[in-house]
DRENDO-1510 file (C-alpha; in Angstrom, 1 decimal, always signed):
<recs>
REC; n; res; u; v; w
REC; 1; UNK; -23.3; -30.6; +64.3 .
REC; 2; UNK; -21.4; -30.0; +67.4 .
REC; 3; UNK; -21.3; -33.9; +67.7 .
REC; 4; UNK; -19.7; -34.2; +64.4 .
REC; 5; UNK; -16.7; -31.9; +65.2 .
REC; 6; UNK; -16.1; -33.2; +68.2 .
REC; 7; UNK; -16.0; -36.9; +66.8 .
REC; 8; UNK; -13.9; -35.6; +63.8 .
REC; 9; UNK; -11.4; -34.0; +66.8 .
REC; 10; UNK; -11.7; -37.2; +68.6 .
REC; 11; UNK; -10.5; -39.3; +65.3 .
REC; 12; UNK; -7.8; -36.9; +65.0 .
REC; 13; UNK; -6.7; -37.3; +68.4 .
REC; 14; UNK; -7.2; -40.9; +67.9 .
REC; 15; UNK; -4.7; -41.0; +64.9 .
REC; 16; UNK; -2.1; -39.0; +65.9 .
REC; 17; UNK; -0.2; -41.3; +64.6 .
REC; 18; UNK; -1.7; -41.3; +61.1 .
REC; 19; UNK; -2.4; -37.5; +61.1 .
REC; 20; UNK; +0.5; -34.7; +61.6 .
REC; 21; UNK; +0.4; -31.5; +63.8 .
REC; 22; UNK; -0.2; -29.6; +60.1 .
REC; 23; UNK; -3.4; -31.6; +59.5 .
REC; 24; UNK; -4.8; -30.6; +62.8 .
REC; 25; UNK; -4.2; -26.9; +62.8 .
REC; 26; UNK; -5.7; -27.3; +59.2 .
REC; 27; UNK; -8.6; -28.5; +60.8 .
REC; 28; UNK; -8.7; -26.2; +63.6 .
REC; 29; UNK; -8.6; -23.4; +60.8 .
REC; 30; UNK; -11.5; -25.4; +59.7 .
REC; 31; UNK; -13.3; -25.8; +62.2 .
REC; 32; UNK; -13.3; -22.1; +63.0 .
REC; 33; UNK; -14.8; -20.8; +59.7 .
REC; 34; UNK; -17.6; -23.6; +60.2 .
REC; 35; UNK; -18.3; -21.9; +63.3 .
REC; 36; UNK; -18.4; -18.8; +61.9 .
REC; 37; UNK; -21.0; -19.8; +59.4 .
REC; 38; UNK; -23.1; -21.3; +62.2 .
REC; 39; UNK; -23.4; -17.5; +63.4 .
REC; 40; UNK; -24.7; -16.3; +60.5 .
REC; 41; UNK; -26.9; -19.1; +60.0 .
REC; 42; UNK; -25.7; -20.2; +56.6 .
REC; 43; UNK; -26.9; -23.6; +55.8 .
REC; 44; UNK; -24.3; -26.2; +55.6 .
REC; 45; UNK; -24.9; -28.7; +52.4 .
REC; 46; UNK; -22.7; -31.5; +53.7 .
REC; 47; UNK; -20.9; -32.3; +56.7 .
REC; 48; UNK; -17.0; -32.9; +57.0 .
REC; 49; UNK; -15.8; -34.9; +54.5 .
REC; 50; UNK; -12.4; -36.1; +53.9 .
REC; 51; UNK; -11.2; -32.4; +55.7 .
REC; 52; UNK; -12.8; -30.0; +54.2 .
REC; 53; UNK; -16.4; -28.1; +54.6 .
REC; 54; UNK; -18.6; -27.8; +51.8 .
REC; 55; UNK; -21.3; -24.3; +52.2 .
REC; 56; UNK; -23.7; -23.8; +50.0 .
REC; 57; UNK; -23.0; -20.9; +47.3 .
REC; 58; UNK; -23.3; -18.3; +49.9 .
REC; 59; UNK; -20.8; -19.0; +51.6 .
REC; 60; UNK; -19.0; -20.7; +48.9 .
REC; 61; UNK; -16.2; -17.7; +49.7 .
REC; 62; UNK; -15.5; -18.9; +52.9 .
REC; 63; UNK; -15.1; -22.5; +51.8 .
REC; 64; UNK; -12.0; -21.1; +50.0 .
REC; 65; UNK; -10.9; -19.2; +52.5 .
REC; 66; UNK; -10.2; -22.3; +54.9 .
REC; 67; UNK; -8.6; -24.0; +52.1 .
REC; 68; UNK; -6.2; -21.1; +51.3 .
REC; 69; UNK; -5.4; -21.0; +54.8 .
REC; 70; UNK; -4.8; -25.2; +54.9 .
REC; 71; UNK; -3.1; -24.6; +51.5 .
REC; 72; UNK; -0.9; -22.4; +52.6 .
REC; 73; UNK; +0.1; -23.8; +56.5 .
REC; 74; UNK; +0.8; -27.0; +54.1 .
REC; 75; UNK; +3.1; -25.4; +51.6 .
REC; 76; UNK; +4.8; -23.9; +54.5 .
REC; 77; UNK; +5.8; -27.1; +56.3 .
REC; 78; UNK; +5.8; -30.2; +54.6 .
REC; 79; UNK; +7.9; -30.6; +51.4 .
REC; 80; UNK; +5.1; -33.3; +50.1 .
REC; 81; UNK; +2.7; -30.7; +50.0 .
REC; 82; UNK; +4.3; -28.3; +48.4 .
REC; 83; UNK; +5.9; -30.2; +45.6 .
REC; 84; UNK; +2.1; -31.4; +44.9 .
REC; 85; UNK; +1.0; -28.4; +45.0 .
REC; 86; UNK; +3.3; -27.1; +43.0 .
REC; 87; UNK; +3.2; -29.7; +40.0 .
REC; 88; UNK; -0.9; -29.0; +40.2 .
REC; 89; UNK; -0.2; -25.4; +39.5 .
REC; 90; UNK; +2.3; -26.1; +36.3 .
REC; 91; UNK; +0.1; -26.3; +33.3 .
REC; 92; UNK; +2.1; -26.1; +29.7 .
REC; 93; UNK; +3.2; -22.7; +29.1 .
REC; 94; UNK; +0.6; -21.2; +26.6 .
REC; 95; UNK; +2.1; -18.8; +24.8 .
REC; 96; UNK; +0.7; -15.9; +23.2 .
REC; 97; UNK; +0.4; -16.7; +19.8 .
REC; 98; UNK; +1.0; -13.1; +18.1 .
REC; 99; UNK; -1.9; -12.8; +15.0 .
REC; 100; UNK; -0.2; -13.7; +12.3 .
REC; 101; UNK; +1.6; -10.3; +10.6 .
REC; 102; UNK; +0.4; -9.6; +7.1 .
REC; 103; UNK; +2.9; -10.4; +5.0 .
REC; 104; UNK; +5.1; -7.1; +3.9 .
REC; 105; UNK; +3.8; -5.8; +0.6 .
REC; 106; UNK; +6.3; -5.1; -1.2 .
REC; 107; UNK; +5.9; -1.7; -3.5 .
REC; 108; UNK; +5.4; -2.4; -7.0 .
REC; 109; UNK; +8.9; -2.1; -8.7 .
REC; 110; UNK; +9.6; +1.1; -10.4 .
REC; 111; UNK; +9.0; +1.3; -14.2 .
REC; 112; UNK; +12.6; +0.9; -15.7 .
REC; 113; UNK; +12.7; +4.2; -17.8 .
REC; 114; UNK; +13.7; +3.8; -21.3 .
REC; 115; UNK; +17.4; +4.9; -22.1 .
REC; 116; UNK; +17.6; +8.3; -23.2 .
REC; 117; UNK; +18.4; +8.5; -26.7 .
REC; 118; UNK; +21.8; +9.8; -27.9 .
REC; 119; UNK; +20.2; +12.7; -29.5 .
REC; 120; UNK; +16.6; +14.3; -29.9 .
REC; 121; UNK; +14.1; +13.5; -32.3 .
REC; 122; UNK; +14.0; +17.0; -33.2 .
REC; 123; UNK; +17.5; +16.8; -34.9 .
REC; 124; UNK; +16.8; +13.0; -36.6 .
REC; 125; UNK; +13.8; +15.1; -38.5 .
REC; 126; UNK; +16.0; +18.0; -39.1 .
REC; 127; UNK; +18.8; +15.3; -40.9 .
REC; 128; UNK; +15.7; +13.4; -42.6 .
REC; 129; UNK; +14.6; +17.0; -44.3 .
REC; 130; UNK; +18.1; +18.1; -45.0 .
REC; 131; UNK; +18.9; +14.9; -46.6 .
REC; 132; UNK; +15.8; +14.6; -48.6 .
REC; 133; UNK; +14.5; +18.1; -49.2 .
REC; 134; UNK; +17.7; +20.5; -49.2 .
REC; 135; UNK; +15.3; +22.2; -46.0 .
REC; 136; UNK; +18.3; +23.5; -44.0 .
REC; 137; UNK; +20.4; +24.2; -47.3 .
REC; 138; UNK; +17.6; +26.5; -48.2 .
REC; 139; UNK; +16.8; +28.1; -44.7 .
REC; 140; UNK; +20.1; +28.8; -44.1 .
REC; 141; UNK; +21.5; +30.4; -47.6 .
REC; 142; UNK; +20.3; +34.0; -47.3 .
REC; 143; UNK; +18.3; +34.8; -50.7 .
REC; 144; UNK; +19.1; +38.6; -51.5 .
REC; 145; UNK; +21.7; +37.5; -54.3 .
REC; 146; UNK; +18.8; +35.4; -56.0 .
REC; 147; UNK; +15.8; +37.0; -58.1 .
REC; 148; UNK; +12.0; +35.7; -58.0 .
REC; 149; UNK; +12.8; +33.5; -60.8 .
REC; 150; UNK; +15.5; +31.6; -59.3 .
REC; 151; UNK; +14.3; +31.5; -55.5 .
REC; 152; UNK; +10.8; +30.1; -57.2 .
REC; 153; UNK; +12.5; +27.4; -59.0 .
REC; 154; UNK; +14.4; +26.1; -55.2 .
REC; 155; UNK; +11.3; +26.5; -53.6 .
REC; 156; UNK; +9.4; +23.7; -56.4 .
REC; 157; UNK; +11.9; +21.2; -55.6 .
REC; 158; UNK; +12.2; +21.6; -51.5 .
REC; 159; UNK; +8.6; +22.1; -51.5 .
REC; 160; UNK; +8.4; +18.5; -53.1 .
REC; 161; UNK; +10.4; +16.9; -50.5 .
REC; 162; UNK; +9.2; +18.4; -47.4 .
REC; 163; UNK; +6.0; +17.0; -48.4 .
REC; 164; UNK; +7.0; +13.7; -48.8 .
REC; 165; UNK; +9.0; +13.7; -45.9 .
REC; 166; UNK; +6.2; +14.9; -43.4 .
REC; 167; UNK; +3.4; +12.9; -45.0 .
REC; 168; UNK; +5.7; +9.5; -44.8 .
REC; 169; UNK; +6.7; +10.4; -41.2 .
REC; 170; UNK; +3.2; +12.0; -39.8 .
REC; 171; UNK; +0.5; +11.6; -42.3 .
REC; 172; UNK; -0.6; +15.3; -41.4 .
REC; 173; UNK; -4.5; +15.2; -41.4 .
REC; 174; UNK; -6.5; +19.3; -41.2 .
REC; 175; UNK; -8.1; +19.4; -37.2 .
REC; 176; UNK; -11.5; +20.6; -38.8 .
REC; 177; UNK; -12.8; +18.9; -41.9 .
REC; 178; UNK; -14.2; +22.1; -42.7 .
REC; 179; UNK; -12.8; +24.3; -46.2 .
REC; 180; UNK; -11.3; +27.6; -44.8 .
REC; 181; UNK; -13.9; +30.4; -45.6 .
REC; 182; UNK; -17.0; +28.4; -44.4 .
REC; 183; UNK; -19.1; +29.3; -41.0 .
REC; 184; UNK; -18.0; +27.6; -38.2 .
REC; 185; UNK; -20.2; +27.0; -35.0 .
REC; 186; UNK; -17.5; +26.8; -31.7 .
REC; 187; UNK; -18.7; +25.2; -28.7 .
REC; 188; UNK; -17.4; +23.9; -25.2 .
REC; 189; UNK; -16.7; +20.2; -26.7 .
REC; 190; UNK; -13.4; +22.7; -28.7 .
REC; 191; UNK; -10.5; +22.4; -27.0 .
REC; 192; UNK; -8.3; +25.8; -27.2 .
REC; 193; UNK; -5.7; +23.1; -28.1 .
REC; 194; UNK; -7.9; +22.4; -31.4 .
REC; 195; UNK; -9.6; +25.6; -31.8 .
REC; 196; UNK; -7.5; +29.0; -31.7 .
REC; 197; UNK; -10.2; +32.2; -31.3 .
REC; 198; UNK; -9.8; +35.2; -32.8 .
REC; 199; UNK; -11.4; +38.6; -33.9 .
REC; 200; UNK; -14.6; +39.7; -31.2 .
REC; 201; UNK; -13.9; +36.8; -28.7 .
REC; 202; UNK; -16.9; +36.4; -25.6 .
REC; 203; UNK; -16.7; +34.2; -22.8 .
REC; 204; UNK; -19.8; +32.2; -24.0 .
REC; 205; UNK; -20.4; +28.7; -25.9 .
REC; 206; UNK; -21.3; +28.4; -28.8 .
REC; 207; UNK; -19.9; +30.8; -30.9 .
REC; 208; UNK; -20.4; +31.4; -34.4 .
REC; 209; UNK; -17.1; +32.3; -36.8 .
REC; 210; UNK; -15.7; +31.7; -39.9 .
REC; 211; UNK; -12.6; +29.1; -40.9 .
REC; 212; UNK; -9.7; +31.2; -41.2 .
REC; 213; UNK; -7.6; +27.8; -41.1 .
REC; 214; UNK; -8.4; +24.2; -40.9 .
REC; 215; UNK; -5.4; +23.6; -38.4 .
REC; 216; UNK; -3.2; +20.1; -39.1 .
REC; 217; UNK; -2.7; +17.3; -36.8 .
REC; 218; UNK; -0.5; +14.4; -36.7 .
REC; 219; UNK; -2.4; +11.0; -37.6 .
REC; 220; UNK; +1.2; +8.9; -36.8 .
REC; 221; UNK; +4.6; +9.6; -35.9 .
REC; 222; UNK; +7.5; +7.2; -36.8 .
REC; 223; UNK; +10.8; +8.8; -37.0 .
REC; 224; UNK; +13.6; +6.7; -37.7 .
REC; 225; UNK; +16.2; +6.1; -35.1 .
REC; 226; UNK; +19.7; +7.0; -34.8 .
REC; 227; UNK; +22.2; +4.9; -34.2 .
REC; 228; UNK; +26.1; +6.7; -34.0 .
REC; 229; UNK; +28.3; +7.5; -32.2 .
REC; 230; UNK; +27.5; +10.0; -29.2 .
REC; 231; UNK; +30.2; +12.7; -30.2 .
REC; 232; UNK; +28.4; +12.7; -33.8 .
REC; 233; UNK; +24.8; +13.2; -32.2 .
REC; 234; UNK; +24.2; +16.8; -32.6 .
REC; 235; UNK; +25.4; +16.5; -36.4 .
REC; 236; UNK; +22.0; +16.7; -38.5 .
REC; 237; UNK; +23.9; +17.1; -42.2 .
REC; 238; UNK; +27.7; +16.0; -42.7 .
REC; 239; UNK; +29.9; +17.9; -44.5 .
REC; 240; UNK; +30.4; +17.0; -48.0 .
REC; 241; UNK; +34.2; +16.4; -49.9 .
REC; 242; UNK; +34.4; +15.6; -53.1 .
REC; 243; UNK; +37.9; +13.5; -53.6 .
REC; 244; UNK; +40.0; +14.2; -56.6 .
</recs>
């Protein structure tokens, strides 16, 4: 082994003409770590070739060692070097391709509310009873001047169109299909929406009463709409003139 660095030193000298000052230290540098491994007897795979020292994986590390240090003594002075070096160490720029963002969800767009009416519902029935049954007429006209007789005969008539008006517009239908009078079992299923207690109440299911009322609920509920003017919204009956 000794033979073959002192051969390979021998070429070098040789070729001094071929090889620079850089290549020898680079070799020296070499030459060191080989010795270095020969102390620790670490087997050497191959011998020099083409300036450098291959180790088997043991001393792999020190293999790369005396190529940092020819690497870098090469860098450091000769411009050839270095500008290989440097276009070996430029790979295209991989950039970091960021996961792709989920796209933004956008929230649901808010339900567009209805317009508010001009008026309530409350006052369109009001009109619709006044105009049809005489209600508010009637409500509002105190009876005291009026005997039995006479408040008996309004009553017939408003009666009669009330009842039209509410079955057109609701189709009332009783809550229990039960005749008032007959026994009534209550149990949890009754809402107290549906079913109003009274008399010796427990806190227990079922319970057994009797039908004081059947109750009424709406089956429908189709009020006509208003269409005026917003000033005349709160009127429910106009005033009446009779031109002469």
């Amino acid at each position: 082994m000794a033979r073959v660095l002192r051969g390979r030193i021998q070429l070098s000298c040789r070729s001094k003409c071929e090889y620079s000052w850089l290549t020898l230290l680079g070799d020296a540098v070499l030459a060191v770590i080989f010795a270095r491994c020969i102390q620790r007897d670490s087997p050497v795979v191959e011998n020099v070739h083409r300036g450098t020292v291959a180790y088997s994986s043991e001393n792999f590390v020190m293999g790369r060692i005396g190529l940092a240090f020819q690497t870098f003594f090469g860098i450091l002075f000769s411009q050839e070097v270095a500008d290989r070096i440097a276009n070996a160490s430029k790979s295209p720029a991989i950039e970091a391709q960021e996961a792709p963002k989920p796209a933004a969800v956008e929230p649901p767009p808010k339900p567009v509310a209805p317009p508010k009416p001009l008026r309530s519902d409350a006052l369109t029935l009001l009109e619709v009873m006044q105009r049809e049954a005489r209600f508010l007429d009637f409500v509002q006209e105190s009876l005291d001047d009026y005997d039995d007789s006479q408040v008996g005969a309004a009553v017939r008539e408003i009666h009669r169109g009330c009842h039209d008006v509410l079955g057109r517009l609701f189709e009332l239908r009783p809550v229990l299909d039960v005749e008032e009078g007959a026994s009534f079992e209550v149990t949890a299923n009754h809402s107290a929406a549906r079913v109003r207690l009274s008399g010796r109440v427990r806190d227990e299911r079922p319970l057994s009463g009797q039908v004081m009322h059947s109750g009424w609920r709406a089956s429908k509920c189709e009020l006509p709409s208003w269409t005026g003017a917003k000033e005349d919204s709160q009127v429910v009956a106009p005033a009446e003139v009779e031109v002469s």
